[in-house]
N, C-alpha and C positions, 0 to 999 in steps of 0.2 A: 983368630982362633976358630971361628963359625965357617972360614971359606977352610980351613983344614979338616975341621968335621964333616965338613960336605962334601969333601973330596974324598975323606974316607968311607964316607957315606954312600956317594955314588957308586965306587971301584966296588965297594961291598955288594950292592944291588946286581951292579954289572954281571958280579962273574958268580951270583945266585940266579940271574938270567930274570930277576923280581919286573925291573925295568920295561924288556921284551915282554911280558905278560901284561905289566900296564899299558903300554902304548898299544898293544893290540889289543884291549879292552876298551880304551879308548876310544880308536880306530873305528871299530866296529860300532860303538855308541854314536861316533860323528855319521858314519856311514849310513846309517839306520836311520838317523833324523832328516840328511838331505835329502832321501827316496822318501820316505816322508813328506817332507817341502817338497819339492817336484811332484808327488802323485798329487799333492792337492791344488797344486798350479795347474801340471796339466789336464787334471779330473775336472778343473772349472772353464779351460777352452772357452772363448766366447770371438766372435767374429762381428763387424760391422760391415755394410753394407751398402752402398748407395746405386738407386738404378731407378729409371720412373720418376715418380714424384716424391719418394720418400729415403729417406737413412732409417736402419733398423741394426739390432744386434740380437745375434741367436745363440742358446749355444752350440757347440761342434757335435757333443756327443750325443744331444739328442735330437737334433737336426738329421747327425747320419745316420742317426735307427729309423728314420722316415717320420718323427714328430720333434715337425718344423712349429715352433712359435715366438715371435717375438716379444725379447727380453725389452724391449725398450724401441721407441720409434719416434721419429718425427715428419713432418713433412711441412713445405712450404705454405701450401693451399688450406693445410687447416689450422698453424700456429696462431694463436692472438695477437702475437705480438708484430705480423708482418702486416705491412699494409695491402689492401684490397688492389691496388694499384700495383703493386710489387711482387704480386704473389708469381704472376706467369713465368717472371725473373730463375723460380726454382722447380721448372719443369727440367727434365730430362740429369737427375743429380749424377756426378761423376766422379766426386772423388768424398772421403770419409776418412777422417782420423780421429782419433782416441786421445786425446793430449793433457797435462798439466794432472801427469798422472792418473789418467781415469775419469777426472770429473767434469773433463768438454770436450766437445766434439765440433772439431773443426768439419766443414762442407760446402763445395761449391754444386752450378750445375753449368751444362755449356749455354744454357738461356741466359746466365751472366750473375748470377745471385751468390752472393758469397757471407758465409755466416759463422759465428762462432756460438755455439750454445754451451747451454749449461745441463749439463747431464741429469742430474738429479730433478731440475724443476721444469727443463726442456725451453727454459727461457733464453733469448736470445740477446748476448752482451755485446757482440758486434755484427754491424751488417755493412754490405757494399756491393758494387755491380763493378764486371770485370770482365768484358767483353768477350764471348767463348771462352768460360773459366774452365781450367783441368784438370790442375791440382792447385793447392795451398798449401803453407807450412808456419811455424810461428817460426819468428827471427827474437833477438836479444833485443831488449829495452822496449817490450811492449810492441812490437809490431807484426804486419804478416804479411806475408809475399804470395803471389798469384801469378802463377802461368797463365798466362792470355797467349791462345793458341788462333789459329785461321783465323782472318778480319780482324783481329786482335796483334798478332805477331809481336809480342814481347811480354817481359818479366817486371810486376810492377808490388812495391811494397807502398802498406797503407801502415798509418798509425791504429791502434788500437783507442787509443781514447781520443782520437782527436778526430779529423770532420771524414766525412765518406768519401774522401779524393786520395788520389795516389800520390805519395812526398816524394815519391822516385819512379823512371821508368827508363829500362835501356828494351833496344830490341833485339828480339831473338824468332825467327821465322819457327811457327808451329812449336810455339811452348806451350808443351807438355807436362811436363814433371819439373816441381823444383822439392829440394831437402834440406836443411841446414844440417850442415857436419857440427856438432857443438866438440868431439874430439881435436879436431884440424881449426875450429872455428871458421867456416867458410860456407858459401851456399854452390850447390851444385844443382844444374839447370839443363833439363833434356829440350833438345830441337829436333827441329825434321830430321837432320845429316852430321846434328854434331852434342858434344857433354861439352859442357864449361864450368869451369868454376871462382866466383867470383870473392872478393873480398870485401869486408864492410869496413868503408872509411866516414871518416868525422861521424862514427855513427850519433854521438849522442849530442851533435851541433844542429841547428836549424837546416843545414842543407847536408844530410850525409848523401853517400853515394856506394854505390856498388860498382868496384876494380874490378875488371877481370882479371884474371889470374892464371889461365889455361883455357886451351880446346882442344878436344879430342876428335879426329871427323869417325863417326858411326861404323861401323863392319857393313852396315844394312839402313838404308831409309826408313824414313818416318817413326824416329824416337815417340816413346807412349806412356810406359809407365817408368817410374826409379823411384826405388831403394834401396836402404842400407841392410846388409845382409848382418843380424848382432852377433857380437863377438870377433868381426871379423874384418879385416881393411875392404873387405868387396860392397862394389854397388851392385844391385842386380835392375838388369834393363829389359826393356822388351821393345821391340821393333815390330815393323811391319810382318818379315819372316821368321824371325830368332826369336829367342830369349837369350839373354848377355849376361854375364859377370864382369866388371870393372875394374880392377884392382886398386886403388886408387893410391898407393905409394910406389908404384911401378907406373902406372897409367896406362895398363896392358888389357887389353879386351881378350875373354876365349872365352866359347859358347857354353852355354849351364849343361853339366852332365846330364841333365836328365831332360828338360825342356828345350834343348836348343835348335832344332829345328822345327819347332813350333810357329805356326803361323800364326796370326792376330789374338795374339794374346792380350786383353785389357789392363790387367794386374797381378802381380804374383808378389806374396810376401810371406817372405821365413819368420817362424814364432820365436819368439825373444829366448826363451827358455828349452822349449820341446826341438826345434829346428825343425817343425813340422811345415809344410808349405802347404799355402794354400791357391788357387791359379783360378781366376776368371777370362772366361770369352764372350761376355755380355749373352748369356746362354740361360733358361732355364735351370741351367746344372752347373754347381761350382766343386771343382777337383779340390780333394787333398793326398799327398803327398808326405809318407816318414812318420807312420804309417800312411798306408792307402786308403781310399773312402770316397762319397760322391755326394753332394749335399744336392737333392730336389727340390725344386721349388715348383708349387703351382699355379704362383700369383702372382711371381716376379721373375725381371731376368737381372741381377745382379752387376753393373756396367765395373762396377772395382771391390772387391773384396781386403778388407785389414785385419789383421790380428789383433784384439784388445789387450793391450799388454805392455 
């Protein structure tokens, strides 16, 4: 009885056209709250930083009206928690991420210092040395993987709670960049000439190990920075002379419509929400992109710039 009143109910709406006035009341209600959520996502912009001796986060929009201050900073040389003995470890910082939602920031430097903090107290939960470090990333079951790039030449994951030594190491000549795919489940790992991607086996046995699973060889030498473009199957890379997009369910390279012949790019990364890019050349001045903009610095040169987000 109730699904025949409803049907006469609906047919009734319908063809008073009540329906169409709701949905586009609606419509507009939904429409109006997610420019909403987005203005106050992208109105809050905030970028990290790593370059020199410290990691810092500013914001975008008041950085690019020329009042640059940072929102939060750390540094090796003056942290309590690092030893006096270990501090020179985190000269020259090079890579910077945002992770476990906002509340730590991963960071290596190529002096070999590799560290995971804690955002809010700036305390530091894990530490390790990883000879010419370049990038890092956090892996499943508590761990973290580190590109060991020149004199280093390979990909090595540590535990997180467990001693300051690596449980695993394969080689990979001038690793760069490594990212954990949590989509695909998989790590993918920039070299001098080539992308790989490996797979995590027996990972939660005493001895796991890292499959590989693919190689890609480079358009251009000396792979540098990667990541993942959000929302999207693409990696984005930088090379010596390029900037790359990756496709990674085709495993197709073609060069970034807008940065692609760009020479030594350090880091380039799309904003999760805005798709605003942002591009460092270890320079005084770091590019934005979707909109345009130019962030100055007078105290630093930025060696990687990230999106906090």
């Amino acid at each position: 009885m109730n699904e025949v009143l409803g049907g006469e109910w609906l047919t009734s709406c319908l063809q008073s056209g009540v329906i169409l006035m709701m949905l586009c009341w609606w419509r507009g209600v939904w429409m109006w709250l997610v420019m909403v959520a987005c203005a106050g996502v992208i109105g809050a912009e905030e970028l990290v930083l790593a370059g020199g001796d410290e990691v810092f986060i500013v914001d975008v929009g008041e950085a690019a009206a020329g009042r640059v201050s940072r929102l939060w900073r750390w540094s090796g040389q003056e942290a309590a928690d690092i030893p006096e003995e270990v501090r020179k470890q985190f000269h020259h910082m090079d890579e910077c991420k945002v992770v476990d939602g906002g509340r730590r920031v991963l960071v290596c430097a190529s002096n070999g210092g590799c560290a995971l903090i804690e955002r809010a107290s700036g305390r530091v939960v894990w530490r390790a040395t990883s000879r010419n470090a370049h990038s890092l990333d956090l892996l499943p079951g508590d761990r973290v993987v580190v590109a060991s790039s020149l004199s280093g030449d390979h990909v090595e994951v540590f535990d997180l709670q467990g001693a300051a030594v690596p449980v695993l190491r394969v080689p990979l000549h001038s690793a760069h960049g490594v990212l954990w795919d949590g989509l695909r489940q998989c790590l993918w790992a920039l070299g001098f000439d080539e992308l790989r991607r490996y797979r995590l086996v027996d990972w939660s046995s005493e001895k796991p190990s890292l499959q590989l699973d693919g190689s890609w060889r480079l358009p251009d030498d000396d792979g540098h920075d990667l990541r993942a473009v959000p929302g999207s199957a693409d990696l984005l890379l930088t090379t010596g002379r390029k900037v790359l997009l990756f496709e990674r369910d085709s495993g197709m390279f073609r060069v970034h419509p807008e940065l692609g012949g760009e020479a030594k790019v350090k880091s380039a990364d799309v904003h999760r929400v805005s798709g605003r890019l942002v591009v460092s050349r270890w320079t005084s001045r770091v590019q934005l992109l979707g909109p345009s903009g130019v962030i100055e610095f007078t105290d630093a040169k930025p060696y990687k710039a990230r999106w906090v987000d």
